[in-house]
MARROVEX-301941 format. One line per 3 residues: their letters; for each residue x, y negated, z negated of C-alpha. Coordinates in Angstrom, 2 decimals, decimal comma. Example, Ala and Ser with C-alpha at 12.3 -4.5 7.8 and 13.67 -1.06 7.14 Angstrom:
2
as	12,30:4,50:-7,80 | 13,67:1,06:-7,14
END
This chain:
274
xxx	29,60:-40,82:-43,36 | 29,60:-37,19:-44,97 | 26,80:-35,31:-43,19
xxx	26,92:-32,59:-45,71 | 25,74:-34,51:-48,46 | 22,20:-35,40:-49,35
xxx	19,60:-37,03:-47,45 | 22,24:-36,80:-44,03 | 22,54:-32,92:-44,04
xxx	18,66:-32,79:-44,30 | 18,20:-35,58:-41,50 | 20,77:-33,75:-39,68
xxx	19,08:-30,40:-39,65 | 15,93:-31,34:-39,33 | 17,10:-33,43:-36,18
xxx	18,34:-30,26:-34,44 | 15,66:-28,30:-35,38 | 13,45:-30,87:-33,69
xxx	15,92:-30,79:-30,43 | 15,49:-27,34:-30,50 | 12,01:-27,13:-30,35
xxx	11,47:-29,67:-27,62 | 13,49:-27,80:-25,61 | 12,09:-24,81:-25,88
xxx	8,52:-26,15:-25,11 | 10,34:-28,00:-22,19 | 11,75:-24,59:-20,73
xxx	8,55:-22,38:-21,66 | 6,47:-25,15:-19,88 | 7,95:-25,03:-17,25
xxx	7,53:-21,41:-16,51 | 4,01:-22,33:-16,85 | 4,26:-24,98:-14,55
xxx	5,61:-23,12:-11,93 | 3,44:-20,26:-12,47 | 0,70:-22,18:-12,08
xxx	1,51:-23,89:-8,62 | 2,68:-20,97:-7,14 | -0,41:-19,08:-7,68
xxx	-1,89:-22,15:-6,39 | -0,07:-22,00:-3,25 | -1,04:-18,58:-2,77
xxx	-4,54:-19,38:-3,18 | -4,50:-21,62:-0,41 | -2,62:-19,40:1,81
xxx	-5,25:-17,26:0,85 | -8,18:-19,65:2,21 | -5,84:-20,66:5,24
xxx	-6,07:-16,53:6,01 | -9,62:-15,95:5,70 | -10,27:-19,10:7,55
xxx	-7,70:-17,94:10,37 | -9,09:-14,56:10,44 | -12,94:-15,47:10,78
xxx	-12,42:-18,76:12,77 | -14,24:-17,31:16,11 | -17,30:-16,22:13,40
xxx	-17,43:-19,22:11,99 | -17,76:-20,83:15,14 | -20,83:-18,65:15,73
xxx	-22,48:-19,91:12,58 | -22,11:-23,07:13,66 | -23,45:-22,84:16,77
xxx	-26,80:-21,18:15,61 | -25,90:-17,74:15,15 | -28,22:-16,45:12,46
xxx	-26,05:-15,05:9,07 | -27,95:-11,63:9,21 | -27,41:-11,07:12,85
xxx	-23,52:-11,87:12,26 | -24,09:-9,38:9,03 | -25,17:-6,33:11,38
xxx	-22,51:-7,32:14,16 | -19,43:-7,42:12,07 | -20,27:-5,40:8,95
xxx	-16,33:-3,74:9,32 | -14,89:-7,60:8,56 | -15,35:-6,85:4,65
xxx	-13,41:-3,66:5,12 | -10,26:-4,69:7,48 | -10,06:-7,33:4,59
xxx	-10,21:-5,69:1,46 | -6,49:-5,55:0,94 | -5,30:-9,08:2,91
xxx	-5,43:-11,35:-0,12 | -3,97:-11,70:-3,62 | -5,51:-14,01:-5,24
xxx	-9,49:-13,05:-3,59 | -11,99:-10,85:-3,23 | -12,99:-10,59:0,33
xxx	-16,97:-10,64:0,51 | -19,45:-11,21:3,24 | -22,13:-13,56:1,53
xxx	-23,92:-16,88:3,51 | -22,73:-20,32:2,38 | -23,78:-23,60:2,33
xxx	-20,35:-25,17:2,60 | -17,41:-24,78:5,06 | -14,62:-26,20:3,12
xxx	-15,71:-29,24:1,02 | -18,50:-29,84:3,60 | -22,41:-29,40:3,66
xxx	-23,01:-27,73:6,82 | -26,36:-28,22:7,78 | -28,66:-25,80:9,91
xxx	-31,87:-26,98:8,83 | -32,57:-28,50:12,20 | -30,07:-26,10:14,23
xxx	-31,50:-24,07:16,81 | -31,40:-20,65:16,00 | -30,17:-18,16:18,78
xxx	-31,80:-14,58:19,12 | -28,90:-13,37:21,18 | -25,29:-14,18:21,41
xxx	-22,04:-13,20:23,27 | -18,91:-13,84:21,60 | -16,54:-13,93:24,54
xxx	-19,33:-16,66:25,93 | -17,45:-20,14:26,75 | -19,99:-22,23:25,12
xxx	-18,34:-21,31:21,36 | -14,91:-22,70:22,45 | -15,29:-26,12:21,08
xxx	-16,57:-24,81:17,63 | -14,15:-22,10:17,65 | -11,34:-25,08:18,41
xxx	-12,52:-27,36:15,75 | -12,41:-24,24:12,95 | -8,53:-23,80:13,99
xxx	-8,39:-27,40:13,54 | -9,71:-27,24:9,67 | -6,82:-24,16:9,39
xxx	-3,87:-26,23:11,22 | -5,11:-29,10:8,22 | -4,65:-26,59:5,58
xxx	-1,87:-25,64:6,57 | -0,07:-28,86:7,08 | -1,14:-29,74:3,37
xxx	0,50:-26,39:1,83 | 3,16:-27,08:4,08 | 3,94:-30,60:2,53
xxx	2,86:-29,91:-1,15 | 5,38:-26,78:-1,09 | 8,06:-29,53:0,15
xxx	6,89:-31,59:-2,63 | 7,19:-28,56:-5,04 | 10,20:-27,22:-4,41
xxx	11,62:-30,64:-4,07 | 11,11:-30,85:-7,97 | 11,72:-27,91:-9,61
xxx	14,60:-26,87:-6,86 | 17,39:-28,38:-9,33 | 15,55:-27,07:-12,64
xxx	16,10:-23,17:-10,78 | 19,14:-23,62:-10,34 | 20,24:-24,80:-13,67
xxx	17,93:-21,87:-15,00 | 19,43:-18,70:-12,72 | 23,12:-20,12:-13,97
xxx	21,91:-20,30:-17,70 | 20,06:-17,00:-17,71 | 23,13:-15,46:-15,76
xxx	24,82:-16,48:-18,84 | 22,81:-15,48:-21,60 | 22,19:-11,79:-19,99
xxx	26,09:-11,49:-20,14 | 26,34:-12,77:-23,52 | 23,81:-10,69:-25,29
xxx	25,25:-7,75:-23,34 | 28,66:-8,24:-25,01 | 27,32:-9,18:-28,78
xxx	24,89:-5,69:-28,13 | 28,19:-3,93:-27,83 | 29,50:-5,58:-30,91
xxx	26,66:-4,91:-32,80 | 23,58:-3,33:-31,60 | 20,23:-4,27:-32,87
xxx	17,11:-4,24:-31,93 | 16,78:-8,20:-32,61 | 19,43:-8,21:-29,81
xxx	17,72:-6,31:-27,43 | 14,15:-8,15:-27,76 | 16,07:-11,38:-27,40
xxx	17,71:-9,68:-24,08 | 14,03:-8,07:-22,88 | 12,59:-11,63:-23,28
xxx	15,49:-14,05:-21,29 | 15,08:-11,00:-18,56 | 11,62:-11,60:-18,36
xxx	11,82:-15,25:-18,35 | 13,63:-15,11:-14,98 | 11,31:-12,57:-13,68
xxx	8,42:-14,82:-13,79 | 10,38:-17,10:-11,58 | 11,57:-14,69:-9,10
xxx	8,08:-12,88:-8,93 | 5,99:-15,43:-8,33 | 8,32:-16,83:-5,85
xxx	7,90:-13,63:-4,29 | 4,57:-13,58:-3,81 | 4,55:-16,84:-1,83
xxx	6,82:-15,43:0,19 | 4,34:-12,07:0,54 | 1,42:-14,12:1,21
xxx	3,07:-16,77:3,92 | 4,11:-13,79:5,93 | 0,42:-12,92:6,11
xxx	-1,05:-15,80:7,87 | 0,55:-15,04:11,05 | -1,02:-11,28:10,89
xxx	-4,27:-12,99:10,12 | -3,60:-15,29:13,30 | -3,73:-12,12:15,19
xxx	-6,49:-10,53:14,31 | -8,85:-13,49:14,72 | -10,58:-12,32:17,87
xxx	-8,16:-14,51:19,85 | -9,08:-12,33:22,95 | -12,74:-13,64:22,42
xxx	-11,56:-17,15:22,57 | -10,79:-19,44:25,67 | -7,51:-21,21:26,96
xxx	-8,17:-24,44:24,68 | -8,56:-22,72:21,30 | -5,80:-19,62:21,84
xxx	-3,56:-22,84:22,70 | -4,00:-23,97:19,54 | -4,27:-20,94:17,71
xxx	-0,48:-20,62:19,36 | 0,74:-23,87:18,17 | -0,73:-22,67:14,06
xxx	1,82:-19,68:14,68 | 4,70:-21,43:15,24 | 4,40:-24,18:12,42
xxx	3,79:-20,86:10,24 | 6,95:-19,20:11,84 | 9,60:-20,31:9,27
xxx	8,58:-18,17:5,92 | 7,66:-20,36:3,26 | 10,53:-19,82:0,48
xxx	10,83:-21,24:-2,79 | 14,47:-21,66:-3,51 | 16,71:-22,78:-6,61
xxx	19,20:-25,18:-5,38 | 17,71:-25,20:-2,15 | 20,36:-22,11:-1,09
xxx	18,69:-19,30:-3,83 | 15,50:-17,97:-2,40 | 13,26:-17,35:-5,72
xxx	12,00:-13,78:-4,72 | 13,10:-10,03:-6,36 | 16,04:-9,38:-4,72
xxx	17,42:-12,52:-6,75 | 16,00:-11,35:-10,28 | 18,23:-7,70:-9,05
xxx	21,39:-10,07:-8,26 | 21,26:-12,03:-11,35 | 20,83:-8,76:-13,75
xxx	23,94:-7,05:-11,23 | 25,83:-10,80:-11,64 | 24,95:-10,53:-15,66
xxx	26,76:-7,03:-15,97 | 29,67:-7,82:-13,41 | 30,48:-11,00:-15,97
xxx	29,74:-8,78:-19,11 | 32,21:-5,77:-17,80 | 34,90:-8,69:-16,56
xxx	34,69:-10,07:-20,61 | 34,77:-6,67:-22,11 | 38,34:-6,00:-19,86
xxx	39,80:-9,14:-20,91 | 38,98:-8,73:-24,39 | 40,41:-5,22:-24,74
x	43,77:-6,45:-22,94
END
């Protein structure tokens, strides 16, 4: 069979223009992809934090502590979280939900006075850490899940785009255009989508222990700071995203991969000229 005669050259092309375009959709997708589920994963670290931080206050409003009198106790919360999350906003505002749950205080006696060091907020205060040792458990096993899946896709990525950078290095010193250069701007910002949102996972896991500490734990008693203790250690390994489960996703890999890219690209430029 000739392929360069009519209808097979036409069938032929327009078969590898097809293969062409799926995989392109397949590789820009899943940038998308994980785009999407890490900034999903920081959201919830995001939630886990807040709910860490405020866990003794929400006891309080469970317990009958009026939202205005919590308001004009602990104004400064808003403040000491303004630059904790990524993802959020903090705000002080009165909800009707903790977590997917209707909390209601319809029938809840309302206290005029409180003490927050006062024993009888413990077992509010312990079921609160409870919802945030949940939360964490479940980003804990959906980042296994995720990384699980697109672990092997990284790596096959880092290895390609390693190559490309060095070959568009060595065809700009053959003949420099600016077609060259976009096409070298847009494979280096490819990877950098990777490696920055892995890096922010890695930024925002780090900050749930911090949040751990300053969750009034001195207000709390032995049963609560107990558990409180056991949420820090299950958060103690950082929470890393990696490509071939050895290649943590984060900036310092995006630097190694351009430094990789021009330690190839000077190696083929010596050869060549011997």
């Amino acid at each position: 069979m000739d392929i360069t005669s009519s209808p097979y050259f036409e069938f032929t092309f327009f078969r590898q223009c097809l293969s062409q375009a799926f995989v392109g959709l397949a590789m820009g997708q899943f940038g998308v992809f994980f785009a999407a589920n890490a900034i999903l994963i920081c959201g919830q670290l995001d939630l886990l934090c807040c709910s860490l931080r405020n866990a003794r206050y929400t006891a309080l409003a469970r317990c009958g502590v009026p939202y205005a009198a919590l308001v004009r106790a602990y104004a400064h919360i808003v403040d000491d979280e303004m630059h904790n999350y990524i993802y959020n906003v903090a705000e002080m505002r009165e909800s009707a939900y903790h977590y997917d749950d209707k909390v209601d205080t319809v029938f809840r006696d309302k206290m005029s006075s409180h003490d927050i060091y006062s024993a009888e907020f413990d077992e509010e205060t312990y079921q609160a850490l409870r919802d945030c040792a949940r939360v964490s458990d479940v980003i804990t096993r959906y980042k296994i899940h995720f990384e699980r899946f697109v672990s092997p896709l990284l790596a096959l990525r880092v290895v390609q785009v390693t190559l490309y950078l060095c070959v568009l290095l060595y065809a700009a010193t053959l003949k420099f255009d600016m077609v060259t250069v976009e096409y070298l701007a847009a494979v280096a910002l490819d990877i950098f989508v990777y490696c920055y949102y892995g890096n922010q996972i890695i930024l925002q896991a780090d900050r749930v222990s911090t949040a751990a500490y300053q969750s009034a734990w001195h207000t709390m008693g032995v049963r609560p700071r107990r558990l409180l203790l056991h949420i820090l250690l299950a958060n103690k390994r950082p929470v890393i995203v990696k490509a071939g489960n050895f290649l943590p996703m984060d900036l310092h890999t995006f630097v190694v991969i351009i430094k990789t890219s021009f330690s190839y690209y000077t190696l083929l430029v010596n050869v060549n000229e011997k």
